[in-house]
Structure formats: structure tokens, C-alpha cells
C-alpha positions as CSV (number, residue, x, y, z in Angstrom):
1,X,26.9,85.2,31.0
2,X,30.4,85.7,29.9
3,X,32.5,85.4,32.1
4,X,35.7,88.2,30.6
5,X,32.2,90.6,30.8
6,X,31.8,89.7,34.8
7,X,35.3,90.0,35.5
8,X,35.7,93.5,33.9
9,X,32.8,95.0,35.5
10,X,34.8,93.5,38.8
11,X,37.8,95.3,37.9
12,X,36.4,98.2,37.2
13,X,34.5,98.4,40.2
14,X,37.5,98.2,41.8
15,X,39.6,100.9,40.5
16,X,36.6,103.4,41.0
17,X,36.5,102.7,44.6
18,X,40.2,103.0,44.9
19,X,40.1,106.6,43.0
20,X,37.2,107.7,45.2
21,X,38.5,107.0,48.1
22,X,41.6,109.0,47.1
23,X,39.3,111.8,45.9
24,X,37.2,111.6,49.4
25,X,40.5,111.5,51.8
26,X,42.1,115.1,49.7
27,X,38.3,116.5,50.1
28,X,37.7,116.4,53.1
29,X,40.9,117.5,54.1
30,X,41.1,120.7,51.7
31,X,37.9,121.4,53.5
32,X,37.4,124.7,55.7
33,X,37.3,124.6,59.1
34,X,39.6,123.0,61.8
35,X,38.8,119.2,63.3
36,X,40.9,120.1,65.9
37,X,38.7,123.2,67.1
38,X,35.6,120.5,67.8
39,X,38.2,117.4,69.4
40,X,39.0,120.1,72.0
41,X,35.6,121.1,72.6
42,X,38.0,124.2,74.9
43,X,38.9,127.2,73.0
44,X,41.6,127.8,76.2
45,X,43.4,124.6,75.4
46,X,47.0,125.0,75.9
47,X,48.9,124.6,73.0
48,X,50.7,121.1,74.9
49,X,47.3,119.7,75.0
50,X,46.2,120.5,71.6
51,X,49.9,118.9,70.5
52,X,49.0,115.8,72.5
53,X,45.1,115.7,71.0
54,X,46.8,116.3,67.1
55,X,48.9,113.3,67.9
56,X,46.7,111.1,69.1
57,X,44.0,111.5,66.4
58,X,47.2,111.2,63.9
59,X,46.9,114.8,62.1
60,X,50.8,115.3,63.1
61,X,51.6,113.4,60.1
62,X,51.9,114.6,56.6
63,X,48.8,113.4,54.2
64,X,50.8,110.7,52.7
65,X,51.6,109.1,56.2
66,X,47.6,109.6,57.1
67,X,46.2,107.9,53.7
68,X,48.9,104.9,53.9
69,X,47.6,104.3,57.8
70,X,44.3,104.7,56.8
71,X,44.7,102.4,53.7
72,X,46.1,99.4,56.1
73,X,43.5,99.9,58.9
74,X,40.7,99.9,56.3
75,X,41.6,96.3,55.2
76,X,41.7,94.9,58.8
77,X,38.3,96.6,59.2
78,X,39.3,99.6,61.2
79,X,37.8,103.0,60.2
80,X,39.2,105.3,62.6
81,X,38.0,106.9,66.0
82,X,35.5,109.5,65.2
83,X,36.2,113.1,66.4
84,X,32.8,114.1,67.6
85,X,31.6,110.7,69.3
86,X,35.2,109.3,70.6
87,X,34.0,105.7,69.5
88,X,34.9,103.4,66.3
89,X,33.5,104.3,63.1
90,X,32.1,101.1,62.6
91,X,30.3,101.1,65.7
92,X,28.1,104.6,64.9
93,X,27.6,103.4,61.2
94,X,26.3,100.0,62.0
95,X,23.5,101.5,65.0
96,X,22.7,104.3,62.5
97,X,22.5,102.5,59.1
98,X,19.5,100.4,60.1
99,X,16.7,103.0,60.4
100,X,18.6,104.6,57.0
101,X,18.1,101.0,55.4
102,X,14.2,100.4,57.0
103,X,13.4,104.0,55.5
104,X,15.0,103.6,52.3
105,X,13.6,100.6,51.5
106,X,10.4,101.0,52.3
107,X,10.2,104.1,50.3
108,X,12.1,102.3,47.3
109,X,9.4,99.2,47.7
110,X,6.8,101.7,47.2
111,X,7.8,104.0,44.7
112,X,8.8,101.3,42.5
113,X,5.5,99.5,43.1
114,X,3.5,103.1,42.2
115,X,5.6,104.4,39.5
116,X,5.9,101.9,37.9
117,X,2.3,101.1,37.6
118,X,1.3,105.2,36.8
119,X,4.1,104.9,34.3
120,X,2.5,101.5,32.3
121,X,-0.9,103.3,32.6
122,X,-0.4,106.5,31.7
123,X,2.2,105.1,28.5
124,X,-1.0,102.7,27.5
125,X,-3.7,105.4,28.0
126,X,-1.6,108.2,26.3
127,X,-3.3,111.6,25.7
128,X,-6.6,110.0,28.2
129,X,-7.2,112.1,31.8
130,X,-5.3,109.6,33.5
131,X,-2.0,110.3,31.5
132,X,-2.2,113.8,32.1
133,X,-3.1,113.2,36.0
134,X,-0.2,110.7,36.3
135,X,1.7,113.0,33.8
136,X,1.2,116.2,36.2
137,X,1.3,114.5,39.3
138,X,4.9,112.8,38.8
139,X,6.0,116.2,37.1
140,X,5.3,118.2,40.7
141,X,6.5,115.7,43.2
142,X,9.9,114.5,40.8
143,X,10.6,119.0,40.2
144,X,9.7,119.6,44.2
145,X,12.8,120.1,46.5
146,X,12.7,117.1,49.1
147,X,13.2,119.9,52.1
148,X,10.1,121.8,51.0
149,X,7.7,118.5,50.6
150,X,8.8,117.1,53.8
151,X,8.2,120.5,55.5
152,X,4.2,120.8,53.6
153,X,3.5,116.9,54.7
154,X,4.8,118.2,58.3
155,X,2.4,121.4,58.3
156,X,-0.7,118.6,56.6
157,X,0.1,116.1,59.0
158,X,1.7,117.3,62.0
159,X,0.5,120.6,63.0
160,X,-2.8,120.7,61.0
161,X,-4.2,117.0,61.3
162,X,-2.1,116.0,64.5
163,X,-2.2,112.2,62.6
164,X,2.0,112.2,62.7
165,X,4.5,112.7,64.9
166,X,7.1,115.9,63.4
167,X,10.2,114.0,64.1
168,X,12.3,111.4,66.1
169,X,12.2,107.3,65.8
170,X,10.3,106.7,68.7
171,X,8.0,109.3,71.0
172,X,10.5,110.6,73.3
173,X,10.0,109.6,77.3
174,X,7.5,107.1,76.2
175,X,7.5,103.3,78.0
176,X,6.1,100.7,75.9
177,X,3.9,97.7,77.3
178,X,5.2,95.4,74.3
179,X,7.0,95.3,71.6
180,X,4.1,95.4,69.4
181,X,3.6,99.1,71.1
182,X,7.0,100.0,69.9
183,X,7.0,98.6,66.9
184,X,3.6,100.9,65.9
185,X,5.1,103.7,67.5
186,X,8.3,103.3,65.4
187,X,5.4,102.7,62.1
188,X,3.8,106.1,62.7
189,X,7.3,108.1,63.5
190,X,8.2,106.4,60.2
191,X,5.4,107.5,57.6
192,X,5.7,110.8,56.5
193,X,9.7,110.0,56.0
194,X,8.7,107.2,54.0
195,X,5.9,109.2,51.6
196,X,8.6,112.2,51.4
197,X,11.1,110.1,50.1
198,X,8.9,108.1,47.8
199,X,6.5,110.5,46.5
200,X,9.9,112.2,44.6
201,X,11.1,108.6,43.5
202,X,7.4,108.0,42.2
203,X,7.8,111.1,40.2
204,X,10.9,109.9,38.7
205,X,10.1,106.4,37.9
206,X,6.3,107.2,36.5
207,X,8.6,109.4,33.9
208,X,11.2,107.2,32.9
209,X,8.4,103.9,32.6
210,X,6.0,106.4,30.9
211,X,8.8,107.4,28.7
212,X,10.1,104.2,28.2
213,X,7.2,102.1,27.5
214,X,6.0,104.7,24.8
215,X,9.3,104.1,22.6
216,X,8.2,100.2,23.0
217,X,5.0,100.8,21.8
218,X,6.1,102.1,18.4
219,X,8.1,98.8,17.9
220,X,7.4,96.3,15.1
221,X,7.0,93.6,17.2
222,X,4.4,95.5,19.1
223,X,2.7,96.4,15.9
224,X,3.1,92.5,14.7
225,X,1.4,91.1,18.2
226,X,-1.0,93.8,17.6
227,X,-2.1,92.5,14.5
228,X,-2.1,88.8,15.7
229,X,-5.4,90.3,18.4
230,X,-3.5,89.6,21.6
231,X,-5.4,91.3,24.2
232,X,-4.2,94.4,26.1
233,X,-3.2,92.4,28.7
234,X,-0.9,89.7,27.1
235,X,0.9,92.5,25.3
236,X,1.4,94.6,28.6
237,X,2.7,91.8,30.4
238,X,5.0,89.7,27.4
239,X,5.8,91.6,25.2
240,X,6.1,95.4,26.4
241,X,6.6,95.8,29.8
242,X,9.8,93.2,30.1
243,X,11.6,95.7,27.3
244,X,10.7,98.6,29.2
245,X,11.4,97.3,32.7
246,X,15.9,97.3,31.3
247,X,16.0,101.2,31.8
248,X,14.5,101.1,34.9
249,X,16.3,97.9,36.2
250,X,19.9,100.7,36.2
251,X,17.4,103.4,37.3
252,X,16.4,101.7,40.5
253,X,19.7,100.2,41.1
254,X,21.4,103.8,40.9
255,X,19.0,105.0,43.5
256,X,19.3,102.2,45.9
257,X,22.8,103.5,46.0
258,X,22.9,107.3,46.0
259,X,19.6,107.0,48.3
260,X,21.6,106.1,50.9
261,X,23.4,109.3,51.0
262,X,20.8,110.9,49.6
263,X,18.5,111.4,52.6
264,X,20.1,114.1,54.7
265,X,17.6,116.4,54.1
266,X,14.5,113.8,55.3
267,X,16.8,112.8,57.7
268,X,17.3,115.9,59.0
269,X,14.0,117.5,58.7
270,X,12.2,114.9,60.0
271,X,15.0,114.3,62.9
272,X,15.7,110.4,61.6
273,X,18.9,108.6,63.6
274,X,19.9,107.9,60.5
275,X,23.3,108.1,58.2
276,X,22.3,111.2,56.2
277,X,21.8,112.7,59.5
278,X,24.9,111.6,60.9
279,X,26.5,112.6,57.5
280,X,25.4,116.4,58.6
281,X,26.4,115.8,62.0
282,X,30.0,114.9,61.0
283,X,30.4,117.4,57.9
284,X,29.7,120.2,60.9
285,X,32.0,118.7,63.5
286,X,35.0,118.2,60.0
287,X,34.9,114.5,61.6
288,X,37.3,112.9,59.1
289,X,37.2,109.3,60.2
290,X,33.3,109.6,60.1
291,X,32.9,111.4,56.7
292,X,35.5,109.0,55.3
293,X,33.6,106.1,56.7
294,X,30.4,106.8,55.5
295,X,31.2,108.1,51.8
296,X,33.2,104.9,52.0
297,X,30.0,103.1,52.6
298,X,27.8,105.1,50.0
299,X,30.2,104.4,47.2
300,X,30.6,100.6,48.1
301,X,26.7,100.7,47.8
302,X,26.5,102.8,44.6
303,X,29.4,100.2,43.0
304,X,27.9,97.0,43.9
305,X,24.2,98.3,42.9
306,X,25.4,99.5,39.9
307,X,27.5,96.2,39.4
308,X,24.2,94.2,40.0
309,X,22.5,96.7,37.3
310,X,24.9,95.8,35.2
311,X,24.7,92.1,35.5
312,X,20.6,92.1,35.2
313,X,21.3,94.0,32.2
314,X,23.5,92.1,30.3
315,X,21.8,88.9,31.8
316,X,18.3,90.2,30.1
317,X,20.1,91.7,26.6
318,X,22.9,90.2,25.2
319,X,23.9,92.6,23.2
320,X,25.7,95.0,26.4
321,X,28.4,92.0,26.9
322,X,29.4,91.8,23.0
């Protein structure tokens, strides 16, 4: 690995999170809607209190004066009060991003473990019945709003089967005997999250392997091993699926990324204390220390996955660092 490739993906990484975090700060602030209107929580404030609250919170200052105070708290690690809890933003994002992270990454583990798999069978058994199930299967759950499946596995699930729980991270009023009972509780609040989110990456990742893998196949060196009489196996495994897996090495490492943001409709539907649901919270409440926080987190996460992505990559073909 080369090291003049490293460093410029570094620098670049860096200047995109410096212009996004200009972009983010104008925004939110060119936004509708008046912060101030939700820190008073009293529409009969008097105008010396709502001169005192304005001050406090900083928004006396021009924009200039804000982004420069922001800029030199953000390096020592300070994001700002938020507006709608009255606590550090640091605080609320760390007790919020860890059932974000438990339900992403469960549904990332499995959708990469499915599609992946539907994609190298239905590429290998083109034109067969499983191709077009796996074919038709990933088309309807990849095309399918995320609201509306979440909503149909609620009706299935919920109100029809009564297997699930409709929403929350743990049954609300209930005392546990152990941890073991919490932890099960927390499993079967956490399922239908989980399938919603990775029965639409499933979709995705069955295409792009599918898709993938069949431009692999039409190689010469495919044809060559072909001729040689390696069996379907070998060939899968050594010669076409490490080809195909380079696309879907930047694929997955996108999504790890935007995911994160990416969930405020599950979050929301299926009443997850997560970030996408504290991302709706704030954007409602024009919490500008919040929103600034946690689009600061998402882009970190979409930069250094994509960073990683394109590392892997240039680690597995030589050719991206020439």
C-alpha cells in the first residue's frame, strides 16, 4: 500500500468533513421555524427573558461569531447544550447511539450474510426458478418504502400474530428477575426493527452480487478455469466470488455509514431510543446543537467507512492507487 495513496485519501477526508460541517451549520440555520419558540416552552415570555434565553444559548451573535465558537468547542470535545433536553450533546448521543449501533449491525450482519448468498446463487443458477425467486424477491423488498414494510411486519406480527411487541426497547412497566429476562425482552422488542431494516438491504445487496458476479462470469479467466474441470465450487470460491465481493466491499461500507442516519423511519415507527429518532426529535424542536451533533457524527461515520472502503479496495486491486 502506497503510502502518497493513504495520505490523500486522509486529506481528502478531511476537507469533506470541514465543508460539511460548513454546509450543516448554514442549513440548519436557514431552516424555518424559530429554536427560540421551543427553549421558552411559554408563548407569554417577556421579551427580557427571551433576551436572556437568546444569550445564553449564544443566538445573539452574528453566524460568524456562532461557527468560530462552535469550531473551538468542537476540538475540545464540546458539542453544545441542546435546546430540547437542556444537557450536553455528547451525553444524549452516546445513551442513544447504542441501540442505533445494536440495530444496525445486526441488520447489516444479516443482510450481508443473505444477500450475498441469494446474489452468488441466483448469478450461478441464472434463468433457473431460484434466480427468478431471488430475482423477485430482492426487486420487492430493495423498491418497498421502509415506512410501509415496517408498518405490514407490524400488522403480520403485532396485531395479527401477537408474536412482537409494536414498539419501545423494553416492555414498558415491566421488572425483570435477571438480566437474562431483559436481555430476551430487549431480543424480541428488537426483531421486527432488525428484519425491516435488513430485508431492504437484502434486496440491494442480492442485486448488486447478482449483478456483479454475472459480469465475472463472462471473464476469460473464468472461461480458462472452466476449461481446466474445476468444480463449481473451487470456481465460486477462488476465482469468482473474491472479484465480485470489490463492488460490494464500497457498497457495504457506504451503508454502514448512511445507515446510521438512515433509520429514522424504523426508528420512528417502531418507537426505537435510537439516533434517527432523536434526529426527528431535534429537527421538530430546530435543536441546533443536537442536529449539528449528530449530522456531525453521521458524516464522521460515512468518511471513515468510506476511507476503509477505499483502503480494502486499493489493498485487493492495485490498479485504484496508480
Amino acid at each position: 500500500m502506497k503510502r502518497q495513496y493513504l495520505a490523500k485519501k486522509i486529506i481528502q477526508s478531511l476537507v469533506t468533513i470541514f465543508f460539511v460541517l460548513v454546509f450543516n451549520y448554514i442549513l440548519f440555520r436557514v431552516m424555518p421555524g424559530n429554536p427560540l419558540a421551543m427553549i421558552m416552552r411559554n408563548p407569554r415570555a417577556s421579551q427580557e427573558a427571551i433576551e436572556r434565553t437568546r444569550e445564553l444559548f449564544g443566538l445573539n451573535q452574528s453566524w460568524v461569531v456562532q461557527f468560530w465558537i462552535y469550531l473551538k468547542h468542537l476540538f475540545t470535545g464540546d458539542l453544545g447544550i441542546s435546546f430540547l433536553y437542556r444537557q450536553p450533546v455528547t451525553e444524549i448521543i452516546v445513551a442513544r447511539i447504542i441501540p442505533t449501533v445494536l440495530m444496525v449491525g445486526l441488520a447489516q450482519i444479516l443482510a450481508i450474510i443473505v444477500g450475498v448468498f441469494l446474489g452468488v446463487i441466483s448469478a450461478w443458477k441464472r434463468g433457473s426458478r431460484v434466480d427468478v425467486a431471488a430475482l423477485g424477491f430482492s426487486l420487492v423488498t430493495y423498491s418497498m418504502p421502509t415506512f410501509w414494510l415496517g408498518i405490514i411486519l407490524i400488522f403480520v406480527f403485532s396485531v395479527s400474530l401477537r408474536w412482537f411487541p409494536t414498539s419501545g426497547m423494553l416492555t414498558p412497566g415491566q421488572s425483570f428477575s435477571s438480566t437474562f429476562a431483559m436481555v430476551r425482552d430487549a431480543a424480541r422488542h428488537l426483531v421486527l426493527p432488525v428484519l425491516t431494516l435488513s430485508l431492504v438491504l437484502i434486496g440491494e445487496y442480492t442485486l448488486t452480487m447478482r449483478n456483479t458476479l454475472l459480469d465475472v462470469l463472462t471473464e476469460d479467466y473464468m472461461t480458462t478455469a472452466k476449461a481446466k474441470g474445476f468444480d463449481d465450487n473451487y470456481l465460486i470460491k477462488k476465482h469468482a466470488l473474491p472479484n465480485a465481493m470489490l463492488p460490494m466491499i464500497t457498497l457495504i461500507a457506504i451503508n454502514l455509514g448512511l445507515v446510521i442516519g438512515g433509520t429514522i423511519q424504523v426508528e420512528t415507527i417502531f418507537s426505537w431510543p435510537g439516533l434517527g429518532r432523536l434526529m426527528f426529535d431535534a429537527l421538530k424542536a430546530r435543536d441546533y446543537p443536537l442536529l449539528q451533533g449528530i449530522f456531525l457524527l453521521i458524516t464522521l461515520s460515512v468518511i471513515v467507512a468510506n476511507l476503509i472502503a477505499d483502503v480494502t479496495y486499493g489493498y485487493f486491486d492495485p490498479r485504484v492507487r496508480e
